[in-house]
N, C-alpha and C positions, 0 to 999 in steps of 0.2 A: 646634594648630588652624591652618586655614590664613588664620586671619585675622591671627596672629602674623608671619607670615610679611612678608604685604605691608602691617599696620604696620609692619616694620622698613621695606620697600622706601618706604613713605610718609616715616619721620621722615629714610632718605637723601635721601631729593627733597630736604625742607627745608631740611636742615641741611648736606648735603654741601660748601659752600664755606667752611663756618663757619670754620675756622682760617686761611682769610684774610683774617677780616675779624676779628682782634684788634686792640684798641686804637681801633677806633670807638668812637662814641657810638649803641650798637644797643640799651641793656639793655632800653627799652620794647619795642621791635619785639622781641629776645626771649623779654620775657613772654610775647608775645601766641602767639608760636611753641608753645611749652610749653604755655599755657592747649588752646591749638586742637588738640594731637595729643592731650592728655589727652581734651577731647572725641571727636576722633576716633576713640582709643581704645575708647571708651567705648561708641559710639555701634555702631561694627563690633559688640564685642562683644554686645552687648543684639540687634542687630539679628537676626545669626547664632543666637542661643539661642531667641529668642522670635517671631522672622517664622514667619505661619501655615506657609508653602510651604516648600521648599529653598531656599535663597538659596548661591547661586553668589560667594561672597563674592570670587576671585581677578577675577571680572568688573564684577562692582558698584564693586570699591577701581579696579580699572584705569577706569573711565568718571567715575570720582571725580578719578584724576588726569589724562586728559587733559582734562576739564572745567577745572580750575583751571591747566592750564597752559596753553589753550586763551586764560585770559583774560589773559593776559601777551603772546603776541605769535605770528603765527603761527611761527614757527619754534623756538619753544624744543616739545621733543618727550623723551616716555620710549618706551624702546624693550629692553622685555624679553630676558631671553636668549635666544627663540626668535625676536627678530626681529633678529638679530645679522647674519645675512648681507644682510639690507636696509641696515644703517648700511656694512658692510665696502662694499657692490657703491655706494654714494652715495661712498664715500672714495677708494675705488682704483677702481672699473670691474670689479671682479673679482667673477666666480664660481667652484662645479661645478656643471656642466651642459650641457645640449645647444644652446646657443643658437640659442634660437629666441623669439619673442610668443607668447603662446595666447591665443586669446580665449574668453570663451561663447556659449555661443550661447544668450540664455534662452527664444527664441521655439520652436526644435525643439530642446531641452538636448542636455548636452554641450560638451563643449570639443574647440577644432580649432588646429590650427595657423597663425598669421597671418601670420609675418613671419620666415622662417628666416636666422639670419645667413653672409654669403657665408665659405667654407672653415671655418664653423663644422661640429659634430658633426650636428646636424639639415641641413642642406642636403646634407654628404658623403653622409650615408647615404640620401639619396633624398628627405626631406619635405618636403613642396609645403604653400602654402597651401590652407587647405581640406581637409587630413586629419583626419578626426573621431579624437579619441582615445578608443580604447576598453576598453585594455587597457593596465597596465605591471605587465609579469612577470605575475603571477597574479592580478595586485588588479586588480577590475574598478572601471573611471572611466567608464564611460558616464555617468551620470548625477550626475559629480562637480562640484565647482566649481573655478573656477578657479586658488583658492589651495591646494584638495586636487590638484590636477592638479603644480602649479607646485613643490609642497612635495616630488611624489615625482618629478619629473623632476630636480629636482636633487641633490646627492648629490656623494660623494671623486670626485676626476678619478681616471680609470684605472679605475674601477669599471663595468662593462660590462652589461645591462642589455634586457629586450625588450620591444618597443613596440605593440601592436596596431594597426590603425590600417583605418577604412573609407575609401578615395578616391571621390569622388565620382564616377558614373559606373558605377563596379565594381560588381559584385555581392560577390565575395568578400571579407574584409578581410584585410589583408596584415599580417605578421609582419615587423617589423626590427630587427634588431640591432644597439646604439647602446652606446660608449661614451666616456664624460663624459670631459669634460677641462676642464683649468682657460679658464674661458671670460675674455678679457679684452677690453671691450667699446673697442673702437677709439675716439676720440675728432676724429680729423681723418678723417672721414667723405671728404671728398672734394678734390684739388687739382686744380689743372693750370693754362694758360694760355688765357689770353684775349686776341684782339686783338694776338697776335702775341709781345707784351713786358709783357705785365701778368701776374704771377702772382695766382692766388687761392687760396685757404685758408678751410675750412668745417672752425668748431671748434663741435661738440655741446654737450660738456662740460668741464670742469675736473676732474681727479682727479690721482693723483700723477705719472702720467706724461704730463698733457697737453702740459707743455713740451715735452719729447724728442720726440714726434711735433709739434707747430709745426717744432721745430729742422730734423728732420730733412727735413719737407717744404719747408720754404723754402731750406735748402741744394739741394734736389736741384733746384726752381726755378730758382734763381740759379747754380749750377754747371754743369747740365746742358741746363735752357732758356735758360740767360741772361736770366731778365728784368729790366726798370730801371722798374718799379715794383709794388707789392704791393695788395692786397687780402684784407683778412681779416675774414671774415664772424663777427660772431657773433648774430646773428638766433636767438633763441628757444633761447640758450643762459642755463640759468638758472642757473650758477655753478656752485662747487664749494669745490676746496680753494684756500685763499688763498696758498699759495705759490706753486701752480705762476701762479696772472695774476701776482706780483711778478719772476719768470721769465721769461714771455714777453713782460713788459714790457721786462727788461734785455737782452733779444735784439736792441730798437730804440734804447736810449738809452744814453750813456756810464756806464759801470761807476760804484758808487757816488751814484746820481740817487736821491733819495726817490721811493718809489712811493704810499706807503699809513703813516698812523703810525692807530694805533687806541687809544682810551682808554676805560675804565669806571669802574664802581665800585670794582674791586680795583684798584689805582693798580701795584701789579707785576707786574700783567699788560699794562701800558701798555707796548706797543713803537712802533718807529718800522722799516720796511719800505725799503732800501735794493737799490737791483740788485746783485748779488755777483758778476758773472764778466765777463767783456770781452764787449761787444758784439757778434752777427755784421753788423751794419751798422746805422750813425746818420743815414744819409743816403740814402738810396732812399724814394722819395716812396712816402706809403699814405694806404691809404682803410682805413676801419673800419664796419662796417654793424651795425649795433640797428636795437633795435624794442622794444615794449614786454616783449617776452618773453625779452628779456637782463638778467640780473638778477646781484646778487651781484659774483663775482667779475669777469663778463664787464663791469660797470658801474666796475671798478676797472681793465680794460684797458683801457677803452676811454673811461674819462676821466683817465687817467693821462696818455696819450698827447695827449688833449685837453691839458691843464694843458701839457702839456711841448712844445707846439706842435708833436708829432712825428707827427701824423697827422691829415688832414679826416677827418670823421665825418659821415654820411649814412645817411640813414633815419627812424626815429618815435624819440621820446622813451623813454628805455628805466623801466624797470620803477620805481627805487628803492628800492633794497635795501642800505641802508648800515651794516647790522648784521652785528656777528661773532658766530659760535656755538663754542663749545666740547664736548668730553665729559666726561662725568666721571662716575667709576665709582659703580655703585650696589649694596647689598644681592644678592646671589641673581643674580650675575652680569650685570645688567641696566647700562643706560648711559642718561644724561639730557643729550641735547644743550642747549646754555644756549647763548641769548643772553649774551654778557659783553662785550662793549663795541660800540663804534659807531666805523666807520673814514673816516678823513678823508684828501683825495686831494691832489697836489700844493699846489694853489692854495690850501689850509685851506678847501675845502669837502664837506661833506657832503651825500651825493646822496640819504640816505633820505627817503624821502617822506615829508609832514610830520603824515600821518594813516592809518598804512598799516592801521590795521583799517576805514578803511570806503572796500573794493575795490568797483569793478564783479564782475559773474559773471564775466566774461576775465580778471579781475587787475588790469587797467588801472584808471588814476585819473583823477580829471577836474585840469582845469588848474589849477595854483596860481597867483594873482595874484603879481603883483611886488612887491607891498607889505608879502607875507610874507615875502619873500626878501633873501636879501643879496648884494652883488655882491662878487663874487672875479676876482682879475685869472690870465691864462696868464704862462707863464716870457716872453712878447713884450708883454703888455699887453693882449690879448685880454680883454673883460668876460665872464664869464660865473657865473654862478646857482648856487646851492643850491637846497636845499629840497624836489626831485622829481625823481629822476633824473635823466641825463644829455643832456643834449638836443643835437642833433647840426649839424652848420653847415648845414648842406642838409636840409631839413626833405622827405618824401616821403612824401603820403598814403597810408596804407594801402587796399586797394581792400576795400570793404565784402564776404563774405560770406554769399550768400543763405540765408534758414534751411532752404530746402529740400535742402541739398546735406548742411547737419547731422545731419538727420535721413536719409538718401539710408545717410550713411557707419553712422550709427548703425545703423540699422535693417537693415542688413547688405546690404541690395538689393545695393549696387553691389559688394560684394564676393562675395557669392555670384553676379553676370553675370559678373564676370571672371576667376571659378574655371573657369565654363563656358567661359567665352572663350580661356582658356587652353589648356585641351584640347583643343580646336580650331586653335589656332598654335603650333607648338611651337618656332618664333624669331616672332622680329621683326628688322624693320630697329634698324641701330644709332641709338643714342640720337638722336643729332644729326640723325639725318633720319626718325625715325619722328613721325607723326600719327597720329592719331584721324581716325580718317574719318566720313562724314556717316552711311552706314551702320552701322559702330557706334555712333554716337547712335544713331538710331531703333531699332535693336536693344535697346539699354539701355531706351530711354522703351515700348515695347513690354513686356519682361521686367518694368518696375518697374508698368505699371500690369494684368500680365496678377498680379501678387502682391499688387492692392490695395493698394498701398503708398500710406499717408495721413501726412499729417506737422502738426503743431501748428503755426499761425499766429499769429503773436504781434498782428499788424495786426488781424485778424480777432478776435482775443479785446479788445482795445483799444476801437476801434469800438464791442463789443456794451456795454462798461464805459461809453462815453461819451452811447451809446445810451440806457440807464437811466436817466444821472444827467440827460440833456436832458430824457426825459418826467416825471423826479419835479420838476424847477425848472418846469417847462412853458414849456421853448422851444422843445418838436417839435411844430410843427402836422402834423395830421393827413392832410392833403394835400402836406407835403413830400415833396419827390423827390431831397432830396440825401444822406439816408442809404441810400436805396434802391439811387441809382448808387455809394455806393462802399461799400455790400456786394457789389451784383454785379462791382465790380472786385476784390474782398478774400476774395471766398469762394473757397474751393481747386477750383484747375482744373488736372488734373495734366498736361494736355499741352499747356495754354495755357505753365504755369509752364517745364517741359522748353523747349519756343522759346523763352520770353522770357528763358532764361539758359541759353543753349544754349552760349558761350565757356565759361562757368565750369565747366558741366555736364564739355563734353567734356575740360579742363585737369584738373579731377580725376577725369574716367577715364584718362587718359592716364598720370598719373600713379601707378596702381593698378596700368595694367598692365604699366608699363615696372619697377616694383618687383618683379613677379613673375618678370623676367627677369635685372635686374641688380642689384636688391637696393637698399640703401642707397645707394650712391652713384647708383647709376642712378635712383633716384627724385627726387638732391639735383639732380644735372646734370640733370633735366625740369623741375622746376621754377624752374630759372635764366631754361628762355625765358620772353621778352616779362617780365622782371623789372624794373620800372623803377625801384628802389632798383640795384641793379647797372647799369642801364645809367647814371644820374646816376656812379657811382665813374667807370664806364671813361671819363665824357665829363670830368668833371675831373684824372684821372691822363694824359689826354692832351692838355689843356693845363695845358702853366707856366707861364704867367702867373695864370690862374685860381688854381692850386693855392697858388700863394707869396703870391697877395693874400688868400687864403682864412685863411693862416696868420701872417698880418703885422699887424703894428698897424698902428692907421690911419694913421699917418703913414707908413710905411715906404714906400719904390716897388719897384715892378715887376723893378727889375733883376737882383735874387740869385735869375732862374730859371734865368737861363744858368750858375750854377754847377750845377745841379742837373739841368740838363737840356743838355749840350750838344748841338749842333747834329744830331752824326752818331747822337743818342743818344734824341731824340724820338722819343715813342709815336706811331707810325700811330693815324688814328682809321678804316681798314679795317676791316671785321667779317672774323674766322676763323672756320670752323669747329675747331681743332686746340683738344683740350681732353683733350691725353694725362693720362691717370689713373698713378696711382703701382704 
């Protein structure tokens, strides 16, 4: 029965680390082990034999174990044999398939194409965003979701394959012929220079080859642009594999520097994280950029670096994620990522957050006082904190998000205007000098309200909540006129709302359209303008005095910027346009 089955997959959950942990003092904890599968056991079976209905036992036992591993932490995860190429493409970046996003569409179904990757197999053969899918090979997907869509577009590289497809606009739907290849999701999205002599670097992710693409862009930086100082962004990069951040850490600091030593409950799994290869440079001044969406590993780059005084860091408070995961093989092919220890960064501190199961909706967490903290000193004497991620020398607000642009994206408005809109240009100006014109605003605020487009008010639902509780306490007199004025400023007015965030409006349309042209990078270089986490880098990497007191204990002086900066070797604070891509 298939209830045998994923008991077995259940008592591997359990007990899969067990022969590392001989010679503890576990035997109560393993009663309890034993007592509880024998219930379980038990419990499957009676359920299966005697529930009035079908009972779907493979589904019941899987919501049985992400429930209970759910209550552990979020990241520890099982992950059946059919979701194997979810763990490989989280590990390496790797697929087969046509690289490309699908999305649904649930308001008119079907799934369409969102986001083709550039020289990937979907862009070569022609597919645009906004291609309804509606056929692959003979299996009809009109009506599919998006992981029946996603599950048959991937498949062996070299395996070839025909796509259906309606364009928007057309009447007929076009037939294309598409084959797979090993898709390997690039990780250094985007480089180039700034301001003449500052390099920059935009890392996504962490996976096995993250380091070689860092290497290889910053060599072609510094050999080919020459420049004499760095910036490396890791902004809403949520980690990966933990070798390659020990990697691209030793690319900055001398050979042999602790990067990360990590400890658990299995004491031989307790290692200590050392750079292994010669440096390509220890001394070229950087900046390093977070936010709260750098998590993991990018919170060990870029507090590494913090600790070893080998880089300002600027931006938001990063996420807190100072946990290590492992795999470990289970029953029936399947694999159970584990939490197994917690990693500690040069200075002996710890960045996980000190209560990471109670998140905002974003992720983000609220501030940790200092009085739950401890201070840990840099390799120069620098104070700095545990307890909550990484927190940066130059602190830069984040610019708040109106919810109507959430809803804008979700609800597809805006990307169904710039499907249209696209058909309609078939270039644009280059990056660097295209805008959003006032025209297409009002074309978009026209489009979104000739479609009804309404969106949920969080202000507005508050108010009616605060509204209530006034009249049952009775302190809403009945001729007041103050809830009145700020309903009528709170209740949704869709072209009031369009003017009163017309900048944000038009930066991500701008951004929508410029991705339909250049893709990933060309959406990463739109969104650099008017960045004032990046403008704070360039203004600190263009002064050395700034920079070296940034990085100096407090007693130190001013002087060792002239090692670091000499005379004929300062950064202009010019603005360029020159922002050659790789």
């Amino acid at each position: 029965m298939n209830y045998k089955k994923n008991l077995a997959l259940f008592l591997g959950l359990l007990l899969g680390a067990a022969p590392f942990t001989e010679g503890r003092a576990q035997s109560d904890n393993r009663f309890e082990v034993s007592k509880n599968l024998d219930i379980f056991n038990a419990l499957v079976k009676e359920a299966e034999m005697f529930y009035v209905d079908s009972m779907d036992v493979e589904k019941s036992v899987r919501r049985g174990i992400d429930a209970m591993l759910s209550g552990l932490d979020p990241y520890t995860e099982y992950y059946p044999e059919s979701e194997m190429e979810t763990l490989k493409l989280m590990t390496t970046g790797e697929y087969g398939g046509i690289g490309s996003l699908i999305r649904q569409r649930n308001n008119k179904g079907g799934v369409v194409i969102a986001e083709p990757t550039e020289g990937m197999p979907a862009a070569l053969a022609g597919l645009k965003a906004g291609d309804r899918i509606l056929a692959i090979d003979t299996i009809d997907v009109s009506g599919a979701t998006n992981e029946r869509v996603s599950s048959l577009l991937k498949g062996v590289p070299n395996t070839t394959f025909t796509i259906t497809i309606q364009r928007p606009g057309e009447q007929k739907p076009r037939k294309i012929e598409i084959t797979r290849k090993q898709i390997v999701a690039p990780q250094v999205v985007y480089y180039g220079v700034r301001q003449d002599s500052i390099g920059y670097i935009y890392l996504q992710g962490f996976t096995d080859k993250s380091a070689q693409e860092v290497k290889e862009a910053f060599l072609d930086l510094k050999q080919n642009h020459h420049i004499k100082s760095l910036i490396l962004d890791l902004r809403n990069n949520g980690g990966g594999v933990l070798e390659g951040a020990v990697q691209i850490v030793g690319m900055f600091v001398p050979k042999g520097s602790e990067v990360i030593s990590t400890r658990g409950k299995v004491r031989q799994w307790d290692r200590t994280y050392r750079t292994p290869v010669e440096p390509l440079d220890t001394v070229m001044p950087m900046a390093v950029l977070i936010n709260g969406g750098s998590a993991s590993a990018s919170e060990i780059v870029s507090g590494s670096l913090q600790d070893l005084d080998r880089a300002v860091l600027i931006g938001q408070r990063s996420f807190g994620k100072g946990l290590v995961q492992s795999t470990r093989d289970l029953p029936y092919d399947g694999k159970l990522k584990v939490t197994i220890s917690k990693y500690y960064i040069p200075s002996g501190r710890c960045i996980q957050q000190l209560d990471y199961s109670h998140r905002r909706e974003d992720g983000s967490v609220g501030a940790v006082p200092d009085s739950l903290t401890s201070v840990f000193y840099t390799s120069k004497g620098r104070p700095v904190r545990d307890g909550g991620g990484v927190r940066p020398e130059f602190e830069i607000e984040e610019p708040k998000t109106p919810t109507m642009l959430y809803y804008l994206a979700a609800d597809t408005v805006l990307f169904d205007f710039v499907t249209d809109w696209a058909q309609k240009h078939p270039k644009i100006a280059p990056i660097e000098s295209f805008v959003v014109t006032d025209e297409d605003f009002e074309a978009l605020k026209r489009y979104a309200m000739e479609k009804n487009f309404t969106y949920d008010r969080q202000s507005e639902k508050a108010l009616k909540n605060l509204r209530e509780v006034a009249e049952f306490e009775g302190y809403l007199d009945e001729d007041s006129t103050l809830f009145a004025a700020l309903e009528a400023k709170l209740t949704p007015n869709l072209e009031r709302d369009f003017d009163r965030f017309k900048d944000q409006v038009k930066k991500v349309l701008a951004s929508e359209i410029v991705k339909r042209y250049y893709y990933q990078s060309g959406n990463l270089q739109e969104s650099l303008k008017d960045d004032k986490v990046l403008d704070k880098a360039l203004e600190v990497l263009a002064d050395p005095a700034l920079y070296v007191r940034t990085l100096s204990a407090p007693e130190k002086k001013e002087e060792e910027a002239a090692s670091l900066y000499p005379p004929n070797l300062t950064c202009k604070t010019t603005s360029s346009d020159a922002v050659p891509t790789r």
